[in-house]
C-alpha positions as CSV (number, residue, x, y, z in Angstrom):
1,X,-20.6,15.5,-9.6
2,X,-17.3,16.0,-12.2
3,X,-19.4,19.1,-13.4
4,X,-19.7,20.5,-9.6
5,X,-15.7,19.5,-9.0
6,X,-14.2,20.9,-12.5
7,X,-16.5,24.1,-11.0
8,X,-15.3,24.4,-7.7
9,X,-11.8,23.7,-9.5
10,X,-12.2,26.8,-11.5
11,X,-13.3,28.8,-8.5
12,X,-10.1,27.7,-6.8
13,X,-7.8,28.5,-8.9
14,X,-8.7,32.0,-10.0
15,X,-8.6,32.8,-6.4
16,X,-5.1,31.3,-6.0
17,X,-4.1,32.9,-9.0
18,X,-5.3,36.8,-7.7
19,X,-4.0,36.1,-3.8
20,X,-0.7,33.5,-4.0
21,X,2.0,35.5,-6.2
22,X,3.9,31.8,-6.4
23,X,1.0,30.1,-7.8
24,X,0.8,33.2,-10.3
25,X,4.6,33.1,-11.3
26,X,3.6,29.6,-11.3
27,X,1.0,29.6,-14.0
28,X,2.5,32.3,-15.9
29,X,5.7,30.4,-16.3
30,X,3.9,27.9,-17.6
31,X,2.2,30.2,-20.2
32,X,-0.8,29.6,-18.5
33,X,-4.3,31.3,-17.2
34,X,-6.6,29.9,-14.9
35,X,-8.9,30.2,-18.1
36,X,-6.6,27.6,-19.4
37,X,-7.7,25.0,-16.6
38,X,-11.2,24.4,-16.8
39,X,-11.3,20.8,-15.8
40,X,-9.3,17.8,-13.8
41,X,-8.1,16.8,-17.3
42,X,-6.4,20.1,-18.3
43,X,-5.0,20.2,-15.2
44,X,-2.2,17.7,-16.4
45,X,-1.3,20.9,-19.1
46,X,0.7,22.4,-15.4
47,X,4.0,20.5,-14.6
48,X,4.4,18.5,-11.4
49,X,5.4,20.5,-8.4
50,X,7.7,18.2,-6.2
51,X,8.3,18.3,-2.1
52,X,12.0,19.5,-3.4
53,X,10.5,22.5,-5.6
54,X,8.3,24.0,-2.2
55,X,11.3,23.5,-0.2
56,X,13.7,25.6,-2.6
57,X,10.6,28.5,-3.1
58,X,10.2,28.5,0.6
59,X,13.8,29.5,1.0
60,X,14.0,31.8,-2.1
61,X,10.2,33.6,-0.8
62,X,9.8,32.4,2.9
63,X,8.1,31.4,4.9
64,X,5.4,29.7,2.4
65,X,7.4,30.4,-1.2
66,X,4.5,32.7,-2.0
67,X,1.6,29.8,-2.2
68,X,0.2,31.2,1.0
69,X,-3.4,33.2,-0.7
70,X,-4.2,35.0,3.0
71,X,-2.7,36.8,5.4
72,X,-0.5,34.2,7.6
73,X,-2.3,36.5,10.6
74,X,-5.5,34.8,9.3
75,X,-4.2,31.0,10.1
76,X,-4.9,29.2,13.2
77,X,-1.1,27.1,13.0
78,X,1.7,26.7,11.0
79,X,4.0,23.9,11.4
80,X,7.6,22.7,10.6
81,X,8.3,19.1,9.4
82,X,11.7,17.4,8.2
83,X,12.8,19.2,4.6
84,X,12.5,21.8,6.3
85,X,9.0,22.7,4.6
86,X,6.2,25.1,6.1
87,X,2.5,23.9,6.3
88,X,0.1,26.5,7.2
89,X,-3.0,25.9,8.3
90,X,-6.5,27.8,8.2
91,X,-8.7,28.6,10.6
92,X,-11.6,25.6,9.7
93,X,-13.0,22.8,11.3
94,X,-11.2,19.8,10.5
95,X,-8.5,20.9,8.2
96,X,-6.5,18.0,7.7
97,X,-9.9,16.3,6.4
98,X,-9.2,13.2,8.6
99,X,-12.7,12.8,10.0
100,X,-14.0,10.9,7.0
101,X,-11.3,8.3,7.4
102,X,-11.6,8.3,11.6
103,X,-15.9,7.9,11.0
104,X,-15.1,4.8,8.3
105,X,-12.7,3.4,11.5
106,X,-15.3,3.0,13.1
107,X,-14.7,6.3,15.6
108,X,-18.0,7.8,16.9
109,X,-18.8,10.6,19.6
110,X,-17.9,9.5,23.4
111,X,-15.5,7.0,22.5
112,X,-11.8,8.1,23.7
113,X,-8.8,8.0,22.0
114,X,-5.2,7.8,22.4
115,X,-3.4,9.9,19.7
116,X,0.2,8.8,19.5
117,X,1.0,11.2,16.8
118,X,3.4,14.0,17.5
119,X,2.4,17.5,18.3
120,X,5.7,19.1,18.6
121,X,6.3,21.4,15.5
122,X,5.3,19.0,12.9
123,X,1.0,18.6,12.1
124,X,0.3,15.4,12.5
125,X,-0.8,15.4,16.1
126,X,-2.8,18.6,16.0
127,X,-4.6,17.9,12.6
128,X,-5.6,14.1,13.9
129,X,-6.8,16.0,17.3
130,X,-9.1,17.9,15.0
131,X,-10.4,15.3,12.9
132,X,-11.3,13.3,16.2
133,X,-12.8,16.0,17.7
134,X,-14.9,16.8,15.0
135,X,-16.7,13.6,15.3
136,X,-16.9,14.1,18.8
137,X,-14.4,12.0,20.4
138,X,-12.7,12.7,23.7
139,X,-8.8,12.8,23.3
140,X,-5.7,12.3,25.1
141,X,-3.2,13.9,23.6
142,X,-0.5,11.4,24.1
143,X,2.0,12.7,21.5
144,X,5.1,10.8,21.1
145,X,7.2,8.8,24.3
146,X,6.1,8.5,28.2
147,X,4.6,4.9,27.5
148,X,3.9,3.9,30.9
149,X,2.4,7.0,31.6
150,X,0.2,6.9,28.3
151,X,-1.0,3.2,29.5
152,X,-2.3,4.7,32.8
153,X,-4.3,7.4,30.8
154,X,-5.8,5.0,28.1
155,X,-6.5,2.5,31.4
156,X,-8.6,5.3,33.8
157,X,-10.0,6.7,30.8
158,X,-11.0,3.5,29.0
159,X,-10.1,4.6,25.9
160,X,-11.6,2.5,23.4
161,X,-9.4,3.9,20.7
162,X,-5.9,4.6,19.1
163,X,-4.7,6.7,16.4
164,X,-1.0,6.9,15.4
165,X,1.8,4.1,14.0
166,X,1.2,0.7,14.0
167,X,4.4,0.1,15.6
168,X,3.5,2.0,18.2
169,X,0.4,0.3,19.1
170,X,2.0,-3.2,19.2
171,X,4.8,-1.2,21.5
172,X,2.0,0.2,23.8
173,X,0.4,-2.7,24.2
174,X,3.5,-4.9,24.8
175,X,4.4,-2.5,27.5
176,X,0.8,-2.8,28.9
177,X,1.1,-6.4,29.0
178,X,4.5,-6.1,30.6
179,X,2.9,-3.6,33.6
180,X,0.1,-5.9,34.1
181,X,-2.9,-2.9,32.4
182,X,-5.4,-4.3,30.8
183,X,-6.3,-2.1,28.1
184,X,-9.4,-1.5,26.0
185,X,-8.5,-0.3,22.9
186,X,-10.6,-2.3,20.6
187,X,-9.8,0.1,17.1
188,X,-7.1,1.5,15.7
189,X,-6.3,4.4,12.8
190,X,-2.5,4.4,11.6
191,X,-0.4,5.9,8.8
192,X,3.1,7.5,8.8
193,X,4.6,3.9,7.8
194,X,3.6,0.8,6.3
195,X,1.4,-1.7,8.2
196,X,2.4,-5.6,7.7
197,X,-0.1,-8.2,6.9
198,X,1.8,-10.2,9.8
199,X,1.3,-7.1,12.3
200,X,-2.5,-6.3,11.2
201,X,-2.6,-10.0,12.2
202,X,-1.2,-10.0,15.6
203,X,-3.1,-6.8,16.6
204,X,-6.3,-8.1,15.5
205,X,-5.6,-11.5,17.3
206,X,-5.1,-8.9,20.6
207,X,-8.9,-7.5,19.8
208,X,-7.8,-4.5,18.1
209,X,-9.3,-3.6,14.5
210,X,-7.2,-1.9,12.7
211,X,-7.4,0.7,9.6
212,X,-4.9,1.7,7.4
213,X,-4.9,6.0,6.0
214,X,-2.4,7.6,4.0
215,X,-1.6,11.0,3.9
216,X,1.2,13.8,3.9
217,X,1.8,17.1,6.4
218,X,1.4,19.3,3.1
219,X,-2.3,17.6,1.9
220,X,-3.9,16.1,5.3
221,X,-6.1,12.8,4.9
222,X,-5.1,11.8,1.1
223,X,-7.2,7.6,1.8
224,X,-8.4,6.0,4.2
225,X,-9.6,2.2,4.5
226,X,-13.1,0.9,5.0
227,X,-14.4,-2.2,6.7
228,X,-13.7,-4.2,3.1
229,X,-10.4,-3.2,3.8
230,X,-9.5,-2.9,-0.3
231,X,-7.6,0.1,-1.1
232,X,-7.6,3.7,0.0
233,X,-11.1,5.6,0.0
234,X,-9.9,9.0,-1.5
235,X,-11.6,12.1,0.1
236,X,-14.2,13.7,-2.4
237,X,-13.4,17.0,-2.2
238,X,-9.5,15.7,-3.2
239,X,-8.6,15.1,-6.6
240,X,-5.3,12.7,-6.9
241,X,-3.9,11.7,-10.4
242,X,-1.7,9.0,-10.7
243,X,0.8,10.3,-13.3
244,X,3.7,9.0,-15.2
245,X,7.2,10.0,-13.1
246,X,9.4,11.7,-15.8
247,X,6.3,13.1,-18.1
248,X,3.8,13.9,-15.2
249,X,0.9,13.2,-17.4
250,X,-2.0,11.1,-15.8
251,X,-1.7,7.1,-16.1
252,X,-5.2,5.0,-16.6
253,X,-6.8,3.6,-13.8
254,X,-4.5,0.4,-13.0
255,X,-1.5,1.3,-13.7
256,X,1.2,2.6,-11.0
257,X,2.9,6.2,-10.6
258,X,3.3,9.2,-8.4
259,X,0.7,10.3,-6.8
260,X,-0.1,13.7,-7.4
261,X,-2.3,16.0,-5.1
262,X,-4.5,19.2,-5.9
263,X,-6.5,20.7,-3.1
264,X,-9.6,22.5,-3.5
265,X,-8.3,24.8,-0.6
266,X,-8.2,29.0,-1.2
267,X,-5.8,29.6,1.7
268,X,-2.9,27.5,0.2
269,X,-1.6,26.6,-3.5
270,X,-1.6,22.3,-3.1
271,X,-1.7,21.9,-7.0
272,X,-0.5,19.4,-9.3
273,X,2.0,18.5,-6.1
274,X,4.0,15.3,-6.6
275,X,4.1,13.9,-3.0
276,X,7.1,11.3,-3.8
277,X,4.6,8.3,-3.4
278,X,4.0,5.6,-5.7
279,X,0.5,4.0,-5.9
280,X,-2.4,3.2,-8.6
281,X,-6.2,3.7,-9.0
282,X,-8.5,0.9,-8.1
283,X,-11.8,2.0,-10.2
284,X,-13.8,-1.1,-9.3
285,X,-16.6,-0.5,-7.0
286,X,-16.2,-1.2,-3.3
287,X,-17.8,-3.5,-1.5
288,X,-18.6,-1.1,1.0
289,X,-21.0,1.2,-1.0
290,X,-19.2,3.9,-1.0
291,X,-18.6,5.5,-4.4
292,X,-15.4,7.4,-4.6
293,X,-11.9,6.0,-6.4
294,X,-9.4,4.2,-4.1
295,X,-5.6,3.7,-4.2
296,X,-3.8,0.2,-4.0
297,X,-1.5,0.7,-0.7
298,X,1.5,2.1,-1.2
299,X,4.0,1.3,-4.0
300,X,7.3,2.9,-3.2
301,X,9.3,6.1,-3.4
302,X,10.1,8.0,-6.6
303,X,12.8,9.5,-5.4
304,X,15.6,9.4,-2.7
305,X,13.7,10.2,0.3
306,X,12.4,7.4,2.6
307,X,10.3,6.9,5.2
308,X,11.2,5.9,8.9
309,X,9.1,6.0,11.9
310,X,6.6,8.0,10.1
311,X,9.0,10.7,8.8
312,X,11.0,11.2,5.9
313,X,14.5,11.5,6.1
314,X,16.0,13.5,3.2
315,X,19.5,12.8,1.6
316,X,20.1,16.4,1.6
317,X,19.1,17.0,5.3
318,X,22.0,13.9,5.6
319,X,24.2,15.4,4.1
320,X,23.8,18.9,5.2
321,X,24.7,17.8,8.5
322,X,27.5,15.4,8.4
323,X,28.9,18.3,6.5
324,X,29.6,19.8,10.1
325,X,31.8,16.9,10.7
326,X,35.3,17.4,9.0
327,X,36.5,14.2,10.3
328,X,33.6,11.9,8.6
329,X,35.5,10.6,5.5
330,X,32.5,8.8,4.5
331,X,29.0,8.0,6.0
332,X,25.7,6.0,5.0
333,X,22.1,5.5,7.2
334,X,21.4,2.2,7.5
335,X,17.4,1.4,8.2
336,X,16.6,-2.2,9.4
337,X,13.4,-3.4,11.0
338,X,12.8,-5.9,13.7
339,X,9.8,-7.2,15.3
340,X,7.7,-4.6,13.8
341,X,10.2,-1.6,14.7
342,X,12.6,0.7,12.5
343,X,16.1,0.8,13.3
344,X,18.4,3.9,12.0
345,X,21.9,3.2,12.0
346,X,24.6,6.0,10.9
347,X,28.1,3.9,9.6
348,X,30.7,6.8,9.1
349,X,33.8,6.1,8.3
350,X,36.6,8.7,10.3
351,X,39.9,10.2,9.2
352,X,43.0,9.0,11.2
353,X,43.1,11.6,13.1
354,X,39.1,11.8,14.5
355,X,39.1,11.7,17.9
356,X,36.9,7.9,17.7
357,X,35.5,8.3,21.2
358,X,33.6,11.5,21.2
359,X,32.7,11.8,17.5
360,X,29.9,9.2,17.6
361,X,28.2,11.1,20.7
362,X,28.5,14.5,19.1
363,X,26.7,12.9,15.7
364,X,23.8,11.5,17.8
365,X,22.9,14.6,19.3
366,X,23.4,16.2,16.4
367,X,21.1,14.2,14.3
368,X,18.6,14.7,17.4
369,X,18.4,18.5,17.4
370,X,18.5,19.1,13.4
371,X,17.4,15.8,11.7
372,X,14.9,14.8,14.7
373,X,15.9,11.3,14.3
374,X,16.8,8.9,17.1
375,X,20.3,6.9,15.4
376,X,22.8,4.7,16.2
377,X,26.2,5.7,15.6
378,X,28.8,2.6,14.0
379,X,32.3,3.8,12.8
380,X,33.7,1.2,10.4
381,X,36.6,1.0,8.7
382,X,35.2,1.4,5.2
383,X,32.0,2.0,2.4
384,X,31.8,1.6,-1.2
385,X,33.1,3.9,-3.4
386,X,29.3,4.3,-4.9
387,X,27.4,3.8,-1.5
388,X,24.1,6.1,-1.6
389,X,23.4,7.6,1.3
390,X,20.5,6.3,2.9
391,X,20.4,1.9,2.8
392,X,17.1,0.4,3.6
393,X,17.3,-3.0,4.4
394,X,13.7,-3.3,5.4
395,X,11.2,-5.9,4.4
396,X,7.2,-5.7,5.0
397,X,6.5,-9.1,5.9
């Protein structure tokens, strides 16, 4: 199998190198050829590409920063998530690769699902649509909001299953309770944000088995849990490295780092790409039977980004829009969680002046139309002189 992946590595990468000018400049920067990277193991010889690098060459060579290796006529969607950063995506069955992860759920063809994930501008929604589909499940493409009416749907349609955040399942099915449905969703397949041992609890105490995936907008399905519920199942067709965070060069199995992507896709230039998440390998066979490496949860951030309600809110988009306000002396996001939901607070600290009334209104909508986050506004007198800008005070209990 290594022998058919280093292959079909090789294969990848000369395309990318003759069709993607980025990867090219990318390679040649590095006074490298394709020739050069015959294997997974030479591939640590190419430095770490970060989210922060993509976003900087899709402004300098936009849309896709030169990675993209076909026409962008030849696509079938191309999305926009927080960053900003383009994802475009190919005309293939299952592009995200989420149907491996959906099959291990349990998800077969018939059942119906609810998919909770958005569909507005960013992939999640779309690319979990396809991975259902592809196993032959009928969908209702909730999307994001309209709970009541989302409970009505998943009650006439008996929909058996649920894909999107685990906070939003508990939130659905409080609200159910609350309107007197009596649903039937009896599985569940969530990422975007961490899943508590106390909230896997409840919602298996409701009847609902649920299974933990991780993955990015940039990579698709990057693991996905099994019934042994041990670690992530990584994709065969994906090769992650776990790699140290300043040197980039691989870690051995056990041993945590940033996990570091490279698609074996010839429409797009995914390689050596440092998604910002820290994990390790578990090598051990799983229980399960199923052969392929895993990767212990999630570990943490390696840089200043972080996660809330399944997206990631940037510093830099923070700052780049409080920079509208003139009459913000000083600001910091504040992320809290309570009974299993995430809170975004926005302290900002006003000039004299500041008219104290409107300001906060103006911010929230603000935040709603560039940052796509939901916050609540605070003006207090005063932050620290060092205060970073995002606080989370979340715990995973």
């Amino acid at each position: 199998m290594s022998d058919q992946l280093n292959q079909k590595l090789q294969q990848t990468l000369t395309h990318l190198y003759t069709h993607a000018p980025g990867f090219k400049k990318r390679l040649d920067d590095a006074g490298l050829t394709p020739a050069d990277l015959q294997s997974v193991a030479d591939l640590s010889r190419l430095p770490v590409l970060r989210k922060d690098d993509l976003i900087e060459l899709q402004k300098q060579d936009p849309p896709f920063g030169g990675m993209l290796a076909v026409p962008l006529g030849n696509l079938r969607r191309v999305f926009q998530s927080p960053g900003p950063i383009n994802e475009p995506e190919p005309e293939t069955a299952d592009a995200g690769n989420w149907a491996p992860g959906l099959q291990a759920a349990g998800f077969k063809a018939g059942d119906v699902a609810i998919n909770a994930f958005g569909y507005h501008l960013t992939p999640a929604g779309a690319s979990l649509e396809d991975g259902l589909r592809t196993l032959g499940c009928v969908v209702i493409p909730g999307g994001i909001g309209n709970q009541e009416q989302q409970i009505q749907a998943c009650a006439s349609f008996a929909a058996s299953g649920y894909v999107g955040l685990p906070s939003y399942l508990k939130a659905l099915l409080d609200k159910a309770d609350e309107l007197g449905y009596t649903l039937n969703i009896n599985k569940a397949f969530v990422l975007a944000e961490p899943l508590p041992p106390s909230l896997r609890q409840e919602l298996k105490e409701r009847g609902v088995a649920v299974y933990q995936a991780y993955g990015t907008a940039e990579c698709g399905n990057l693991g996905y849990e099994c019934e042994a519920i041990n670690g992530w199942h990584i994709p065969d067709d994906v090769i992650v490295q776990i790699c140290d965070i300043n040197s980039g060069e691989p870690l051995p199995y056990g041993e945590s780092g940033e996990v570091v992507v490279t698609l074996l896709h010839e429409h797009y230039a995914i390689v050596r790409f440092g998604v910002g998440d820290l994990s390790s390998i578990i090598a051990e066979p799983c229980a399960c039977g199923r052969t392929s490496l895993r990767l212990n949860g999630w570990q943490g951030r390696v840089g200043a980004a972080t996660k809330v309600r399944g997206m990631f809110l940037h510093p830099k988009q923070l700052g780049d829009m409080m920079a509208r306000f003139s009459d913000v002396i000083a600001y910091q996001a504040v992320i809290t969680r309570a009974e299993h939901k995430d809170f975004l607070a926005l302290h900002v600290v006003l000039a004299p002046s500041a008219n104290s009334a409107a300001l906060p209104a103006a911010i929230q909508q603000t935040a709603r139309d560039t940052i796509k986050f939901r916050l609540e506004v605070e003006v207090v007198d005063a932050l620290p002189a060092n205060a970073p800008p995002i606080r989370d005070e979340r715990t995973w209990e």
